[in-house]
RODO-2510 file (C-alpha; in nm, 4 decimals, decimal comma):
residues 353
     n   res          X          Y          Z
     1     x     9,3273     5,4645    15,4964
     2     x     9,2375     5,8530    15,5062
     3     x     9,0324     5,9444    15,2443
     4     x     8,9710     6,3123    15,1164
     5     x     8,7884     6,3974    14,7868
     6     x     8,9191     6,6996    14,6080
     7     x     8,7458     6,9098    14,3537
     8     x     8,9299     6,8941    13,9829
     9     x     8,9694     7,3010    14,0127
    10     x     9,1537     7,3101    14,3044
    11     x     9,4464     7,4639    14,4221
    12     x     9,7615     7,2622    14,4769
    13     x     9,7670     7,1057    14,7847
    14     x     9,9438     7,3037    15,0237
    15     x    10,1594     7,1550    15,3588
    16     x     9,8556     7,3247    15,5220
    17     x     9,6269     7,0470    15,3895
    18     x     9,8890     6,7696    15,4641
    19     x     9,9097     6,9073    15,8286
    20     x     9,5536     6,9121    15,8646
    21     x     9,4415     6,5579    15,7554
    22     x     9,7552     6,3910    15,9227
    23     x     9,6270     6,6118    16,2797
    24     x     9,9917     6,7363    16,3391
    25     x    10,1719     7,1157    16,3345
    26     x    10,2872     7,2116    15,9848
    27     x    10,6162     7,2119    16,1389
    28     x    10,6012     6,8259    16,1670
    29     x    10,4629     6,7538    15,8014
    30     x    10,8251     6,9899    15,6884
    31     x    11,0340     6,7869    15,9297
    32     x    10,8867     6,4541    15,8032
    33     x    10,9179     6,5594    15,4423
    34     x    11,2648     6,7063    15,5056
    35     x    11,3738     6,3582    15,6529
    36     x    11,4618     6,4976    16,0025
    37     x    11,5285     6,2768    16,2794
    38     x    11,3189     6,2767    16,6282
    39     x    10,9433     6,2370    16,4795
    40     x    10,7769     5,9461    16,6106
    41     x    10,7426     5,6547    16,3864
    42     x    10,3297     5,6629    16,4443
    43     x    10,3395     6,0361    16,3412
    44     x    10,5364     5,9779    16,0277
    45     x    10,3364     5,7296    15,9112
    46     x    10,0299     5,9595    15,9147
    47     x    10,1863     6,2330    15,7309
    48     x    10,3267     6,0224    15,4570
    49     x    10,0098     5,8517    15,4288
    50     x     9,7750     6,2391    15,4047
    51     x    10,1222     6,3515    15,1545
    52     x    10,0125     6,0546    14,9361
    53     x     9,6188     6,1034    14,9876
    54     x     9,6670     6,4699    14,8804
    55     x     9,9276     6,4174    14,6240
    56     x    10,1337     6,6781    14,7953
    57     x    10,4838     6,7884    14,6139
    58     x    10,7324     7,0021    14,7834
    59     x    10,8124     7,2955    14,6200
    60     x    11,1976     7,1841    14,5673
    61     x    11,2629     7,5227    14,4626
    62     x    11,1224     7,7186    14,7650
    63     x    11,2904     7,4957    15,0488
    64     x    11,6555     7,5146    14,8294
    65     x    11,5901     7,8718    14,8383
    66     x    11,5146     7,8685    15,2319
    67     x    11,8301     7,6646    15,2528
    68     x    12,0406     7,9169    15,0824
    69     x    12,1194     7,5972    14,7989
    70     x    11,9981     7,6147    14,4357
    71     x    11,9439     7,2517    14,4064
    72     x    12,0850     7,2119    14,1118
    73     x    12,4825     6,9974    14,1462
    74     x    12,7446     6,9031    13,8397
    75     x    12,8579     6,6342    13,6975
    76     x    13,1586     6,6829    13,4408
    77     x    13,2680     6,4120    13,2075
    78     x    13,5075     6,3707    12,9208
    79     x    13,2490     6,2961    12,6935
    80     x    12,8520     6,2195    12,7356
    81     x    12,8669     5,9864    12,4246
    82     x    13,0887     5,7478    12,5894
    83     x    12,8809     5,4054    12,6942
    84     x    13,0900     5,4129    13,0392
    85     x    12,9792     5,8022    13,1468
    86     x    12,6692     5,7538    13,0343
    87     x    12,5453     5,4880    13,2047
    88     x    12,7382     5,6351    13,4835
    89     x    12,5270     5,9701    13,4193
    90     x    12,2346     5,7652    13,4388
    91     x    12,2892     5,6390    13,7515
    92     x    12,3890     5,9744    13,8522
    93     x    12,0399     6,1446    13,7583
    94     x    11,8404     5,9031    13,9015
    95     x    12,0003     5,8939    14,2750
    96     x    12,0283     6,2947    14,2804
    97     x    11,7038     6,3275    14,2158
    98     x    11,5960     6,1301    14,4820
    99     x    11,7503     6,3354    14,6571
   100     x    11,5474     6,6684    14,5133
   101     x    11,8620     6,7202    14,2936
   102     x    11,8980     6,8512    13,9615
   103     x    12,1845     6,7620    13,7649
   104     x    12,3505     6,9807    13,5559
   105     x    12,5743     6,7560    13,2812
   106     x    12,9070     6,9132    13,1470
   107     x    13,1779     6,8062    12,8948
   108     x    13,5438     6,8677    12,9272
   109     x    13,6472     6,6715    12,5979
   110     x    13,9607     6,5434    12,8406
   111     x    14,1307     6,8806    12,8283
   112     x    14,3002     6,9941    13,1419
   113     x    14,1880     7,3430    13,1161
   114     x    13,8294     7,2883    13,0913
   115     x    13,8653     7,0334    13,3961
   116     x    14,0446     7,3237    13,5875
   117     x    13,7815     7,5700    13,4873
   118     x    13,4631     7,3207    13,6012
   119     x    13,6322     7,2603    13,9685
   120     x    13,6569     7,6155    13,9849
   121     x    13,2704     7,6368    13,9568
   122     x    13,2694     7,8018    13,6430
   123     x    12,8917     7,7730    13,5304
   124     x    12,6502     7,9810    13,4184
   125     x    12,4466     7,8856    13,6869
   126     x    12,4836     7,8364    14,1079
   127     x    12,5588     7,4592    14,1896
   128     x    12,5479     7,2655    14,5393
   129     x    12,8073     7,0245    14,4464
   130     x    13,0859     6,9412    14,1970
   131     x    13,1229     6,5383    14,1009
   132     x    13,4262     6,5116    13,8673
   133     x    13,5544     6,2190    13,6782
   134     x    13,8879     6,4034    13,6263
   135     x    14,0930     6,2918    13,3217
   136     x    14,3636     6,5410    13,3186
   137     x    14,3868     6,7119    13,6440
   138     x    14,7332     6,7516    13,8291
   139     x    14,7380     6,7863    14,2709
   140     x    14,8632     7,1443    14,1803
   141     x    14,5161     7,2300    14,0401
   142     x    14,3722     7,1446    14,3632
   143     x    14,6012     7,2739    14,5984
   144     x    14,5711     7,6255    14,3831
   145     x    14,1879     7,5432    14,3437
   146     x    13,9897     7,8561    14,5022
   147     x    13,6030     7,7780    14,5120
   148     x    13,4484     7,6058    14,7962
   149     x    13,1987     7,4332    14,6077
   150     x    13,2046     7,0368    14,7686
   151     x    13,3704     6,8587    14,5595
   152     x    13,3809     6,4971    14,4744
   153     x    13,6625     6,3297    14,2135
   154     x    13,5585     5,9861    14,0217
   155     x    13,8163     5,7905    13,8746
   156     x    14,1185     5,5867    13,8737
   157     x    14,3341     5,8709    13,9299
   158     x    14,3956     5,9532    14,3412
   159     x    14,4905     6,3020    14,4828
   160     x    14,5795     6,2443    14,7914
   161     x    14,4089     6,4046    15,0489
   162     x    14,3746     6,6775    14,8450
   163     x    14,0189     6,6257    14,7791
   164     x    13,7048     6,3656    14,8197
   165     x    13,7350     6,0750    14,6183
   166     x    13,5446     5,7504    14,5161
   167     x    13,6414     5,4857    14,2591
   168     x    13,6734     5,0994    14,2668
   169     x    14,0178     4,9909    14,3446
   170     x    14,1929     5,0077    13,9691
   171     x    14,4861     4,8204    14,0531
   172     x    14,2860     4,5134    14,2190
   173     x    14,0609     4,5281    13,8985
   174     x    14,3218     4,5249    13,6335
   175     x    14,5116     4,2543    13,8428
   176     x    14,1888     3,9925    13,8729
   177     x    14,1909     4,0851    13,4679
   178     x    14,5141     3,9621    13,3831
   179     x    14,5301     3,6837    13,6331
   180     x    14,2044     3,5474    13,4788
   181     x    14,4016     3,5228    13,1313
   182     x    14,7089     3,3846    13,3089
   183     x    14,4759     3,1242    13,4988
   184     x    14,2998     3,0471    13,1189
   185     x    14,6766     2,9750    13,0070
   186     x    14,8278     3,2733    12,8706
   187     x    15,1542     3,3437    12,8577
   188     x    15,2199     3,6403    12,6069
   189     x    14,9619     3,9079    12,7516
   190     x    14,9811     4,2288    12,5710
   191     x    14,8474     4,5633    12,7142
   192     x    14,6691     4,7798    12,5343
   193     x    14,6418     5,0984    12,6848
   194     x    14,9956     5,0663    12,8517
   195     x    15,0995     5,4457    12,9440
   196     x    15,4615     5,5165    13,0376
   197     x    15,4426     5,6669    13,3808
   198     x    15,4081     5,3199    13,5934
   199     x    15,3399     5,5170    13,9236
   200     x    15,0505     5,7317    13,7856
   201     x    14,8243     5,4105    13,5955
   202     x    14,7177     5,1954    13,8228
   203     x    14,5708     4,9781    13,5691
   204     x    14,9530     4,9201    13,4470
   205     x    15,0546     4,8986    13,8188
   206     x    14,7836     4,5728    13,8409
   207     x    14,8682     4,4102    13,5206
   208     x    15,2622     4,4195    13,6378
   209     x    15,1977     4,2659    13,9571
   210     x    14,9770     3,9678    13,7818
   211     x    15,2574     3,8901    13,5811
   212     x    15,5299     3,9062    13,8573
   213     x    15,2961     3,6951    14,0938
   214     x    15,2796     3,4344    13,8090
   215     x    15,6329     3,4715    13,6941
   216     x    15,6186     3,5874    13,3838
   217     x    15,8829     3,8246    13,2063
   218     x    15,7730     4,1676    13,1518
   219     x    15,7928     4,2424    12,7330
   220     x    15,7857     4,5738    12,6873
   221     x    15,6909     4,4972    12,2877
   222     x    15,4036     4,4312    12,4522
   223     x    15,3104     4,7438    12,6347
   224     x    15,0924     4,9375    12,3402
   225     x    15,0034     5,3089    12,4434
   226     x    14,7146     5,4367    12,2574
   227     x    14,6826     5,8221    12,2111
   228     x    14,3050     5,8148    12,2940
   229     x    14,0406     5,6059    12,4296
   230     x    13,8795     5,4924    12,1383
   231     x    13,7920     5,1325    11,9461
   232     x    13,9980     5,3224    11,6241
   233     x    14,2840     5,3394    11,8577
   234     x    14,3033     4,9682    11,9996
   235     x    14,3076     4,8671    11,6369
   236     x    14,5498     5,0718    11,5437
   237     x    14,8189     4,9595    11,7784
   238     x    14,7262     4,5749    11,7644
   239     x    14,7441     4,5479    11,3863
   240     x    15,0596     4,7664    11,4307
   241     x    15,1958     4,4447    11,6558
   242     x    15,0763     4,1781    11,4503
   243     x    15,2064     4,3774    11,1478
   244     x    15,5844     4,3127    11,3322
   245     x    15,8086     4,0754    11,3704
   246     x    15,6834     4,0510    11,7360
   247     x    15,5456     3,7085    11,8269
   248     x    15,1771     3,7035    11,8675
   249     x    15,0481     3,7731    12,1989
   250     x    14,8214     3,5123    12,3363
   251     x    14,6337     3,7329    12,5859
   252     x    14,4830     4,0845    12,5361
   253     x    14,3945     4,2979    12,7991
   254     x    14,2117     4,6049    12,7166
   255     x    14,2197     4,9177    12,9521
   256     x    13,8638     5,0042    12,8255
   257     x    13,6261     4,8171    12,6380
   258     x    13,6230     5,0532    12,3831
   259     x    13,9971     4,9598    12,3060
   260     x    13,8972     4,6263    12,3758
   261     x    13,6738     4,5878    12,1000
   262     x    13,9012     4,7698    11,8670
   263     x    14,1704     4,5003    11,9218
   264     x    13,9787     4,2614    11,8403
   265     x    13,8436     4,3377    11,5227
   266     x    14,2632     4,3464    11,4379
   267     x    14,2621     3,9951    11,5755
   268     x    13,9751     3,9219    11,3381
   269     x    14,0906     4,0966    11,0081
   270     x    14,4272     3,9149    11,0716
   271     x    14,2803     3,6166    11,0826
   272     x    14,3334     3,5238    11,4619
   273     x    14,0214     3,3664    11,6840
   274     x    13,9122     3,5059    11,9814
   275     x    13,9335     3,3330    12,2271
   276     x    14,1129     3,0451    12,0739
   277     x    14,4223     3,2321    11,9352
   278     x    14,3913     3,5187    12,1444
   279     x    14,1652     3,6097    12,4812
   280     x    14,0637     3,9844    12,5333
   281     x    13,9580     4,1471    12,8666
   282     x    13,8134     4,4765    12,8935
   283     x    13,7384     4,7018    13,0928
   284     x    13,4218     4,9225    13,2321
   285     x    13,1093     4,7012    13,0881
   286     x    12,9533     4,8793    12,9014
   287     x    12,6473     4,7810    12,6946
   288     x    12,8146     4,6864    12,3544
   289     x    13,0472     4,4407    12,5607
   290     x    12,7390     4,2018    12,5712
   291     x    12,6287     4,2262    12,2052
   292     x    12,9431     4,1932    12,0222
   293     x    13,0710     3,8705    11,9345
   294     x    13,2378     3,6872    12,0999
   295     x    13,0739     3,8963    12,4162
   296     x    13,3496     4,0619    12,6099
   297     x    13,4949     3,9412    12,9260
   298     x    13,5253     4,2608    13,1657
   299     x    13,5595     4,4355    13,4548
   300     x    13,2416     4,5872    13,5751
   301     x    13,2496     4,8709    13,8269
   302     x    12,9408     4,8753    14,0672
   303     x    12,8214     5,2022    13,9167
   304     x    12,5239     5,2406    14,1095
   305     x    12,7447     5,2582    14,4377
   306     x    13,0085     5,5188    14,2834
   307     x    12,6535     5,6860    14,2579
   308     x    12,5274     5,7016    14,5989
   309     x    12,9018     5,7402    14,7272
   310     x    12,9765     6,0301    14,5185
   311     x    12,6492     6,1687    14,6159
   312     x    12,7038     6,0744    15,0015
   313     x    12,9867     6,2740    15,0084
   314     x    12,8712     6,5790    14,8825
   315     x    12,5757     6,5817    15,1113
   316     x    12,8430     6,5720    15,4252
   317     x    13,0385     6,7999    15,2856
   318     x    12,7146     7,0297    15,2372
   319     x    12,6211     6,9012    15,5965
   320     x    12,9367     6,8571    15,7847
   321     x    12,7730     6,7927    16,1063
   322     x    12,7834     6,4429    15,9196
   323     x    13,0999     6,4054    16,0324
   324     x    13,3583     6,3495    15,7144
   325     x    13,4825     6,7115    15,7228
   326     x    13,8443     6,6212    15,5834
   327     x    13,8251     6,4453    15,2574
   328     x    13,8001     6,0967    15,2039
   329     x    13,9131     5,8043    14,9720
   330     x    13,7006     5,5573    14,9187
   331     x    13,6791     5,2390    14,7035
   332     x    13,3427     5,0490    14,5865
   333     x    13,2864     4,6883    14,4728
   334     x    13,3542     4,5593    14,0771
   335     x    13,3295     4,2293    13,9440
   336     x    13,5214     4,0355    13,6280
   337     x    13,2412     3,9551    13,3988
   338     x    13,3216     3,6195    13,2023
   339     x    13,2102     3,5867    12,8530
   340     x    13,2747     3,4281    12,5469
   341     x    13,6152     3,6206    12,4712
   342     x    13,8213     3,3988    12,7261
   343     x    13,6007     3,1170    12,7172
   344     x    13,4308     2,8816    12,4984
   345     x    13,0799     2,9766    12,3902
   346     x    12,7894     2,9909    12,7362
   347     x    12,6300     3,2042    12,9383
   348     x    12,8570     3,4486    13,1608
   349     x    13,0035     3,3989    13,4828
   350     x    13,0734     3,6790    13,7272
   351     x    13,3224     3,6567    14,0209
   352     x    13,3175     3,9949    14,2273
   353     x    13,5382     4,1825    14,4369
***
């Protein structure tokens, strides 16, 4: 253990003082501290050990500036208050910054212009690196995109090889959903969520294969597009359906868990049980899923690896000696989250993927 005593008044230690105590060039402490490869394993250890005697800090600001970076990268969401982007956010902040990265948070409110206007890199500041959980986009936004910014793109939505992309794989997830009511024994599954363009939603695309894979008849009465992503509007359209002379669905699968939870407080003022009349499955985990009740069965993206991902991919583009200089699509792990709304009352169960 190297031990130095340091007066209260002074300076900030300096990579000087690092080099010093560890006995190595100050060229080796910034290679160490920069995370370069070909420094001994012996060496290393003495200059992390003097950087933590010391309580040395690099100055993030001067080695972005030697770098020609600012150190500062985006992330641009629909909306910061939403459980799922902000514990995505979270995640986010806390990996970047490991990293020495500040992260700059921006709203888009899902509208397509304001989407178009953040991968162009309009920000009142200079940013590294664009992560995106695009909403709204269209491929001709990217193809006419001019900044060269890196860019990453979160989200069920896929461009192609238009542009870097990471999300879990939407389909699979929305398929292990529905088959996990069909395997409980539902029969009459509604979708809430449903949009009309089949080959765009891949969380539509999943919960059509389920039911052709268990041979079940597709009823459209049972496809309910919502006109936003809210609790308000999964209400809406379930007490719409119950309010018809539809026959009650026996299954409810949610494309968010905000909709989720709206349907079923329908189910509940119309006097259904969940799970016992009905069984809801959501989708994105987010914290209310657990306190409600019944607690929500759910998909639950591994949000910590769309993190490092996201963040991966961005460094390589930033450092394309890396070697992923064409963009990329790639898919992370999520699990279906069992709880008391498609099973009797107990602690939850968790089969991932």
């Amino acid at each position: 253990m190297i031990a130095v005593a340091r007066d209260r008044r002074s300076p900030q230690p300096r990579l000087a003082d690092v080099a010093s105590i560890a006995g190595v060039s100050m060229k080796t402490v910034s290679n160490v501290i920069n995370g370069y490869a070909h420094v001994a394993e012996g060496t290393k250890e003495r200059v992390l050990a003097a950087v933590e005697t010391v309580g040395y800090r690099p100055n993030l600001s001067a080695r972005n500036l030697a770098r020609g970076r600012s150190g500062v990268i985006a992330l641009v969401v629909p909306r910061l208050e939403m459980p799922y982007f902000a514990g995505l956010a979270g995640q986010l902040i806390e990996q970047a910054e490991a990293r020495g990265w500040f992260v700059l948070i921006h709203e888009t409110g899902w509208d397509r212009m304001a989407e178009r206007a953040a991968i162009e890199g309009q920000f009142p500041q200079r940013i590294d690196g664009l992560i995106v959980s695009a909403q709204q986009l269209e491929r001709a936004d990217l193809d006419q995109r001019t900044a060269t910014t890196p860019l990453v793109l979160l989200g069920e939505r896929s461009f192609g090889d238009a542009v870097h992309h990471v999300a879990i794989d939407n389909t699979a997830a929305a398929r292990t959903a529905v088959e996990h009511l069909i395997e409980r024994g539902c029969r009459r599954i509604a979708m809430v969520g449903a949009s009309d363009a089949a080959a765009d939603d891949p969380r539509r695309r999943g919960y059509l294969e389920a039911l052709e894979a268990a041979g079940l008849e597709l009823q459209p009465d049972l496809m309910l597009p919502i006109r936003a992503n809210s609790g308000e509007e999964g209400e809406r359209v379930v007490r719409e359906l119950l309010e018809s002379d539809v026959a009650l669905p026996d299954g409810v699968f949610a494309v968010t868990d905000w909709v989720a939870l709206g349907a079923m407080r329908a189910l509940h003022l119309h006097g259904l049980r969940v799970p016992d009349d009905a069984a809801v499955v959501g989708f994105d985990d987010i914290p209310y899923a657990r306190a409600v009740t019944p607690s929500l069965t759910t998909i639950a993206p591994d949000r910590a690896a769309l993190a490092e991902v996201a963040l991966r991919m961005l460094e390589t583009q930033l450092n394309p000696a890396g070697g992923l200089a064409e963009p990329v699509h790639q898919t992370v792990p999520f699990e279906l989250v069992v709880r008391e709304s498609t099973t009797s009352f107990g602690p939850p169960q968790s089969r991932a993927h």
